[in-house]
N, CA, C and O atoms as CSV, one atom per row, in Angstrom:
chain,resi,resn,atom,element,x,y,z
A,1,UNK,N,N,6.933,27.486,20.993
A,1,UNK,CA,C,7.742,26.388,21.460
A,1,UNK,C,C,6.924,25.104,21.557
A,1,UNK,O,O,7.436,24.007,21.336
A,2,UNK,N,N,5.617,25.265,21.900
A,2,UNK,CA,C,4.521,23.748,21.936
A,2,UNK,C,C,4.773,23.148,20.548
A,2,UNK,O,O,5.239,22.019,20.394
A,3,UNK,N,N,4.447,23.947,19.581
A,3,UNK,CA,C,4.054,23.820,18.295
A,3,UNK,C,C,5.492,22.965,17.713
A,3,UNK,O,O,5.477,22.188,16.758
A,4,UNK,N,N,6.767,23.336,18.577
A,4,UNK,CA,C,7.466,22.769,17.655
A,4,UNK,C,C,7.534,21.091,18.602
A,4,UNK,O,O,7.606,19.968,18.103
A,5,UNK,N,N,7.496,21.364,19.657
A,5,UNK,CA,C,7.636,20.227,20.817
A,5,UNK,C,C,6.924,18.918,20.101
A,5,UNK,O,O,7.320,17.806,19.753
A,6,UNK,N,N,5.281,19.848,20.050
A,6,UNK,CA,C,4.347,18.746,19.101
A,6,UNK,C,C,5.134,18.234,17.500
A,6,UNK,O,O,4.745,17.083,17.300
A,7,UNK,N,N,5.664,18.488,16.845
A,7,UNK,CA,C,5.908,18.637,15.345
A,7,UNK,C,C,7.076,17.585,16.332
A,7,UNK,O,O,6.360,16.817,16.976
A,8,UNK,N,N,7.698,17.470,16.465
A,8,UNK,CA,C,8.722,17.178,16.492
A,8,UNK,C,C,7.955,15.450,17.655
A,8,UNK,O,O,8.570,14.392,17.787
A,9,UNK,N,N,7.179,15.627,17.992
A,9,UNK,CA,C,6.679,14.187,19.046
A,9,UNK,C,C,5.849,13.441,17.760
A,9,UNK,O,O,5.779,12.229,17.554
A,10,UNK,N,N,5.280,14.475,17.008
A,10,UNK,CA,C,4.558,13.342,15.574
A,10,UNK,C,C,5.172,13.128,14.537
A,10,UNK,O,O,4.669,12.661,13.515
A,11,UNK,N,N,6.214,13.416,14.671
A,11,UNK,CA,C,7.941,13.058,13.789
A,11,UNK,C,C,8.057,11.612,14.043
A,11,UNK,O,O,7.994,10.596,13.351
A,12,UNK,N,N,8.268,11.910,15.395
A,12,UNK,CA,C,9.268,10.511,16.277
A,12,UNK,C,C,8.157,9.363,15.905
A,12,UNK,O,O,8.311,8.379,15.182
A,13,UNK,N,N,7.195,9.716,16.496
A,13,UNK,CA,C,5.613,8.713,16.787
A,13,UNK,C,C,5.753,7.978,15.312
A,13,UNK,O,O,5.848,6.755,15.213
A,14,UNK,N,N,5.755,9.038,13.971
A,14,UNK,CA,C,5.215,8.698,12.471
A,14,UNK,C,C,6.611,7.488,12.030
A,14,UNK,O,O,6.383,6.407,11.486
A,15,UNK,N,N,8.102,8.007,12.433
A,15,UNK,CA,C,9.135,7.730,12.060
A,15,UNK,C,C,8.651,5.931,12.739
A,15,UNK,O,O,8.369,4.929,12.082
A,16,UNK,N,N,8.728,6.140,14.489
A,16,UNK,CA,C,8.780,4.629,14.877
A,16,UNK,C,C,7.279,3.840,14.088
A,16,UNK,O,O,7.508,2.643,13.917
A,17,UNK,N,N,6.230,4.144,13.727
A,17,UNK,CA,C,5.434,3.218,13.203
A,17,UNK,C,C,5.960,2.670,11.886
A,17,UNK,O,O,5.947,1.496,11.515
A,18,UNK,N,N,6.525,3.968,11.114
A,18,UNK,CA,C,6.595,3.282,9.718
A,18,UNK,C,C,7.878,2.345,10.042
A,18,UNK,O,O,7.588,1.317,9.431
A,19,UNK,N,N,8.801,2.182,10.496
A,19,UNK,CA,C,10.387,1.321,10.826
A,19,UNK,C,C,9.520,0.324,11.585
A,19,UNK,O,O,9.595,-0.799,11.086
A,20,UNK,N,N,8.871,0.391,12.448
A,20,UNK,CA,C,8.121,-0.636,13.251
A,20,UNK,C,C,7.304,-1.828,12.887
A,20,UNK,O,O,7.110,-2.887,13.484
A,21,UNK,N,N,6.754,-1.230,11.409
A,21,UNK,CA,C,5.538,-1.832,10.762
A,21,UNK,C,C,6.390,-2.479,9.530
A,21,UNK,O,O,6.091,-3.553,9.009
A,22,UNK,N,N,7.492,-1.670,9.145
A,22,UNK,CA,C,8.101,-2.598,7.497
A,22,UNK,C,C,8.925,-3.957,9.138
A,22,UNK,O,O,8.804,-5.179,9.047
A,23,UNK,N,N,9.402,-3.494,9.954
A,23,UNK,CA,C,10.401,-4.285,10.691
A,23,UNK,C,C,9.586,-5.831,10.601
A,23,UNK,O,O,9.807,-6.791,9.863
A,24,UNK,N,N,8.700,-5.654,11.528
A,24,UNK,CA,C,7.216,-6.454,11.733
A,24,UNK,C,C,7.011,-7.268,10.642
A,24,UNK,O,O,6.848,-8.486,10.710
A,25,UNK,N,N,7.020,-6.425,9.364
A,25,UNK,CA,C,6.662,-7.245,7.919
A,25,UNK,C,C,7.909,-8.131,7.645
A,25,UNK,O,O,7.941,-9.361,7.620
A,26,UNK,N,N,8.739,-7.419,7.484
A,26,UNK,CA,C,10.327,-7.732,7.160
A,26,UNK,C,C,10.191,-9.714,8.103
A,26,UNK,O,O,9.956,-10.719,7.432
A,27,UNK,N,N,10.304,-9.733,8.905
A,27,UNK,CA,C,10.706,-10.997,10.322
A,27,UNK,C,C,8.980,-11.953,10.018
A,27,UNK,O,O,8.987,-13.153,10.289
A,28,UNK,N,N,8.498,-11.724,9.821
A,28,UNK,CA,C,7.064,-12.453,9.734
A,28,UNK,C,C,6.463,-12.495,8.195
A,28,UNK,O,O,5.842,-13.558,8.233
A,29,UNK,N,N,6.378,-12.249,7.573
A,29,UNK,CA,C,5.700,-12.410,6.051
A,29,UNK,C,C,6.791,-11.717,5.129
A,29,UNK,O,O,6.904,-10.542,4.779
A,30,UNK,N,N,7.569,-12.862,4.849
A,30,UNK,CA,C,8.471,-12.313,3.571
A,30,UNK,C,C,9.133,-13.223,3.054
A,30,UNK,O,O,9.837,-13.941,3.765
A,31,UNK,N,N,9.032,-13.450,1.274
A,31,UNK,CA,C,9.517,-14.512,0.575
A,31,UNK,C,C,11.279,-14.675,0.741
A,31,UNK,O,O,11.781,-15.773,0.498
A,32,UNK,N,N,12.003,-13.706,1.095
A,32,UNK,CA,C,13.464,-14.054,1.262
A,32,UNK,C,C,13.773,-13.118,2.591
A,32,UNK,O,O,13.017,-12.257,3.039
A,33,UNK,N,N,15.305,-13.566,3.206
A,33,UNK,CA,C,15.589,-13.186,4.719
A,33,UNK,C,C,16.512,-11.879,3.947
A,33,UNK,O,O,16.786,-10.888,4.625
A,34,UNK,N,N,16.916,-11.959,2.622
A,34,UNK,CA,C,18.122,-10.842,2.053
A,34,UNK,C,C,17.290,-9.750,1.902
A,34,UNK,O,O,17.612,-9.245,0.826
A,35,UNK,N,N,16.376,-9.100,2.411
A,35,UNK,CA,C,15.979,-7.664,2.082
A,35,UNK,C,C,16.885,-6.953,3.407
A,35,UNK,O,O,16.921,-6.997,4.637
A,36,UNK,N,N,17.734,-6.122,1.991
A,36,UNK,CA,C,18.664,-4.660,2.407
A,36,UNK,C,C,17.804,-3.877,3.692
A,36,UNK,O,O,18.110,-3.552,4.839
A,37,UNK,N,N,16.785,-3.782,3.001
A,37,UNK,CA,C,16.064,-2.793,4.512
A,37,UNK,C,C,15.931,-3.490,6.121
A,37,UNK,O,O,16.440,-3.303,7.226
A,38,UNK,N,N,14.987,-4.338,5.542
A,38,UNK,CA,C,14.835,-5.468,6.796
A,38,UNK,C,C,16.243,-5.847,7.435
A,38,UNK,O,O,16.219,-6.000,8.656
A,39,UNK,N,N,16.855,-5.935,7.113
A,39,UNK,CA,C,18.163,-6.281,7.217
A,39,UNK,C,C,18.819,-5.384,8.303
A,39,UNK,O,O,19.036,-5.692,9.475
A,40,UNK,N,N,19.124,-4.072,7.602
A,40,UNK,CA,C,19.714,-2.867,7.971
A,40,UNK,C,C,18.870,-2.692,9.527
A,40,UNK,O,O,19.456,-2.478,10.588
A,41,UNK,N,N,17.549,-2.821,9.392
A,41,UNK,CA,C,16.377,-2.549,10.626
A,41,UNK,C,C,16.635,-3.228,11.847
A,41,UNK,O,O,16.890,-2.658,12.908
A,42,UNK,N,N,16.555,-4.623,11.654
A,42,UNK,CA,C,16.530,-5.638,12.207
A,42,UNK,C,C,17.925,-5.767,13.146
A,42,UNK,O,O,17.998,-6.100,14.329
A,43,UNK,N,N,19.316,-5.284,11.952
A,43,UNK,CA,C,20.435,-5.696,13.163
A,43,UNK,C,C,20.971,-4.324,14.066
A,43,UNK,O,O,21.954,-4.328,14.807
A,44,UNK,N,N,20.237,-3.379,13.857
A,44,UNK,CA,C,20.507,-2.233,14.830
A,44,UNK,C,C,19.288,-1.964,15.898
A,44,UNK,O,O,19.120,-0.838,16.366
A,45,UNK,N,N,18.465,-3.056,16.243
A,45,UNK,CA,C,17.524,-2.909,17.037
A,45,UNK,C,C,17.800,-3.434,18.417
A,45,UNK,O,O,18.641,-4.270,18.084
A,46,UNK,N,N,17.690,-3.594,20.053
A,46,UNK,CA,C,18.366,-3.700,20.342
A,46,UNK,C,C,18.023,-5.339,20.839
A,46,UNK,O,O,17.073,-6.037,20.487
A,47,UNK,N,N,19.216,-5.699,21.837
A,47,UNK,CA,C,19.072,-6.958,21.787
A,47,UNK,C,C,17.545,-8.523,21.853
A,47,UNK,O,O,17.429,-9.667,21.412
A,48,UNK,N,N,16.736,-7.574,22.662
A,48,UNK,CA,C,15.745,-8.742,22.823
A,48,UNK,C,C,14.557,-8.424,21.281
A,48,UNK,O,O,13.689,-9.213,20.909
A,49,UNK,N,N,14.837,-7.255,20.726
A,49,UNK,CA,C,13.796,-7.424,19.526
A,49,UNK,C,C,14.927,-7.809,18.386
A,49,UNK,O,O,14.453,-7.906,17.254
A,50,UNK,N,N,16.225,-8.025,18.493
A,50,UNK,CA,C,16.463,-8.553,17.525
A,50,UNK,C,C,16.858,-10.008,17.308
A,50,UNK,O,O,17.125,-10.641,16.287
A,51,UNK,N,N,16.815,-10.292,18.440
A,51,UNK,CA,C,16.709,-11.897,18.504
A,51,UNK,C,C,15.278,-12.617,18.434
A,51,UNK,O,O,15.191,-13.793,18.080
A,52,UNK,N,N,13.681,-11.522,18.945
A,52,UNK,CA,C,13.184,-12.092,18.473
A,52,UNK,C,C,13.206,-12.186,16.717
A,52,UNK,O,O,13.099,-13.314,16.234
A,53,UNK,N,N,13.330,-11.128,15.884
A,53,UNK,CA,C,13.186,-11.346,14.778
A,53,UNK,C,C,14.118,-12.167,14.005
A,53,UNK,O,O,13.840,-12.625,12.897
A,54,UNK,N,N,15.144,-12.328,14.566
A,54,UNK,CA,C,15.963,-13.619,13.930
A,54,UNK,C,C,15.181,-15.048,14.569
A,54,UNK,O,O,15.258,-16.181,14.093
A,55,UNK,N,N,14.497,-14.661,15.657
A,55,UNK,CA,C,14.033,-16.196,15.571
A,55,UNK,C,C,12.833,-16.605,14.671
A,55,UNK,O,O,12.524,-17.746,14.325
A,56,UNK,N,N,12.109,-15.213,14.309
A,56,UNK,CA,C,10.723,-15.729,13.859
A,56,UNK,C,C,11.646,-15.846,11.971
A,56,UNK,O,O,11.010,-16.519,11.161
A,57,UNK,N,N,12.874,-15.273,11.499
A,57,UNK,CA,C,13.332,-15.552,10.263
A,57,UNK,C,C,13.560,-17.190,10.344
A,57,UNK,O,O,13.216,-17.953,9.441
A,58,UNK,N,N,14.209,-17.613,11.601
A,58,UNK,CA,C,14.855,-19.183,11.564
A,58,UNK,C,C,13.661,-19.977,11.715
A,58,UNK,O,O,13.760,-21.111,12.183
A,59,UNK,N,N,12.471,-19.478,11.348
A,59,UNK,CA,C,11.353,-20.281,12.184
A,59,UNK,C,C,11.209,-20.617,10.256
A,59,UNK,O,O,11.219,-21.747,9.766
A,60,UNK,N,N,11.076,-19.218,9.412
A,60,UNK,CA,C,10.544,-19.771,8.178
A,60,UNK,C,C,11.994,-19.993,7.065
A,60,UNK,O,O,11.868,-20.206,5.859
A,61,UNK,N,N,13.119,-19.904,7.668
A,61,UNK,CA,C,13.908,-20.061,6.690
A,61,UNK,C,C,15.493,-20.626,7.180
A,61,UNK,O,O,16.600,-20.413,6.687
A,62,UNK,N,N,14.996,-21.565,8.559
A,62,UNK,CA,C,16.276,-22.514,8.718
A,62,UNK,C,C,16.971,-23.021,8.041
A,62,UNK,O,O,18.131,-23.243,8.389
A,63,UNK,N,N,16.591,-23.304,7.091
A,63,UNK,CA,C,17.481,-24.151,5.877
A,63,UNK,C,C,18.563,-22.988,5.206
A,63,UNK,O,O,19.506,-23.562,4.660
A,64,UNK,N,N,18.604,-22.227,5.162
A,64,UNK,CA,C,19.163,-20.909,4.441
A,64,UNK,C,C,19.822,-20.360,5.238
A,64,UNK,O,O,19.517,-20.190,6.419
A,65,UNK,N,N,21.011,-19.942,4.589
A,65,UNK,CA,C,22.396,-18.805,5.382
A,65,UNK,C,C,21.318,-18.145,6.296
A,65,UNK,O,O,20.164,-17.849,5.985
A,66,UNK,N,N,21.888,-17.996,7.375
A,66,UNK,CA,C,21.541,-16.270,8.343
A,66,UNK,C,C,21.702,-14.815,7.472
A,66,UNK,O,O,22.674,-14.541,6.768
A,67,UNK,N,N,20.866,-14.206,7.627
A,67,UNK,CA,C,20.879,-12.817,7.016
A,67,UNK,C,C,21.821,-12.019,8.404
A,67,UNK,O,O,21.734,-12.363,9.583
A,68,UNK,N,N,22.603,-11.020,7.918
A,68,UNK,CA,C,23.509,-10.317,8.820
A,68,UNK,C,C,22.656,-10.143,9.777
A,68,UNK,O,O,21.448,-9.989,9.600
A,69,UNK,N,N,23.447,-10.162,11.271
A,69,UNK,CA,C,22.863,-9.605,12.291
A,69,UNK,C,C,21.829,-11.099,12.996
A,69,UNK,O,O,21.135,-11.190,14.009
A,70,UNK,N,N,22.019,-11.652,12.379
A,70,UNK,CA,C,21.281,-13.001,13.029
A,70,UNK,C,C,22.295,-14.094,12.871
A,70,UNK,O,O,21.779,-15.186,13.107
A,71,UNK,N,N,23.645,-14.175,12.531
A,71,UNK,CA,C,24.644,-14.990,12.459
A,71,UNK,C,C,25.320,-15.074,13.639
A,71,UNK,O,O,25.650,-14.056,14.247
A,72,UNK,N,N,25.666,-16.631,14.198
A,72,UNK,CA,C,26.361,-16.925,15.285
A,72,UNK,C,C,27.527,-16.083,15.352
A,72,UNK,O,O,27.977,-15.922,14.217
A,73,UNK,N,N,28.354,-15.340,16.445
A,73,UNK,CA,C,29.470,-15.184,16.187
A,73,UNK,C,C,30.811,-15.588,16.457
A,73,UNK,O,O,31.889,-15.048,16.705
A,74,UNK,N,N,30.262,-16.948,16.293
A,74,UNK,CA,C,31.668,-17.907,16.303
A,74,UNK,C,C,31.682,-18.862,14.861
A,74,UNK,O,O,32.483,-19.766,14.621
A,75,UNK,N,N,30.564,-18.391,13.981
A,75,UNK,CA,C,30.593,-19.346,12.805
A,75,UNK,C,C,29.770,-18.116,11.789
A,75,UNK,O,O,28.725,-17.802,12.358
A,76,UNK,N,N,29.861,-17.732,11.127
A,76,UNK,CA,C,28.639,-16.772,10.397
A,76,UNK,C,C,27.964,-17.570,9.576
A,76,UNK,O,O,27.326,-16.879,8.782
A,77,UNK,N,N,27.808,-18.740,9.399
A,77,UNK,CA,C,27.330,-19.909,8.354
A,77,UNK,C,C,25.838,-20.672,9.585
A,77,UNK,O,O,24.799,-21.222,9.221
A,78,UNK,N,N,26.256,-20.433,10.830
A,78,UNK,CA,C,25.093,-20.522,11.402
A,78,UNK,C,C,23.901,-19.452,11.931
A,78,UNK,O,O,24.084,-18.251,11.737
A,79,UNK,N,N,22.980,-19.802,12.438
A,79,UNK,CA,C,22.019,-18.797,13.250
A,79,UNK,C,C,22.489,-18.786,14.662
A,79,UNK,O,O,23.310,-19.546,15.174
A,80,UNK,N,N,21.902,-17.899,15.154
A,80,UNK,CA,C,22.437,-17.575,16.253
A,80,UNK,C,C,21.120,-18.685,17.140
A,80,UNK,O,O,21.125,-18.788,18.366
């Protein structure tokens, strides 16, 4: 029963670094805000990490539509 307890805690641990680390990349170093993944990551995270990462997107790409999940929701043509 340890053995699976463990297997199953360096699952979770391996799963949140790699989603953690593209997320991280995705919001801070990336030539466009439309990556599908980043995307998908970013708007199911919960509220205070996904507003930071829509802010650090509006920081390098204000000029440009909101990528889903960072759109006002009283206008989707703005940022939130």
């Amino acid at each position: 029963m340890k053995r699976i307890l463990r297997l199953i805690v360096v699952m979770a641990i391996t799963a949140l670094v790699i989603f953690g680390s593209r997320w991280y990349t995705y919001v801070t170093n990336t030539d466009t805000p439309y990556q599908e993944v980043g995307i998908d990551i970013n708007s199911r995270l919960p509220g205070p990490l996904n507003k930071w990462g829509c802010d650090q997107l509006h920081k390098t790409f204000g000029t440009m539509l909101p990528p889903a999940g960072c759109q006002s929701e009283a206008d989707s043509r703005q940022w939130r």
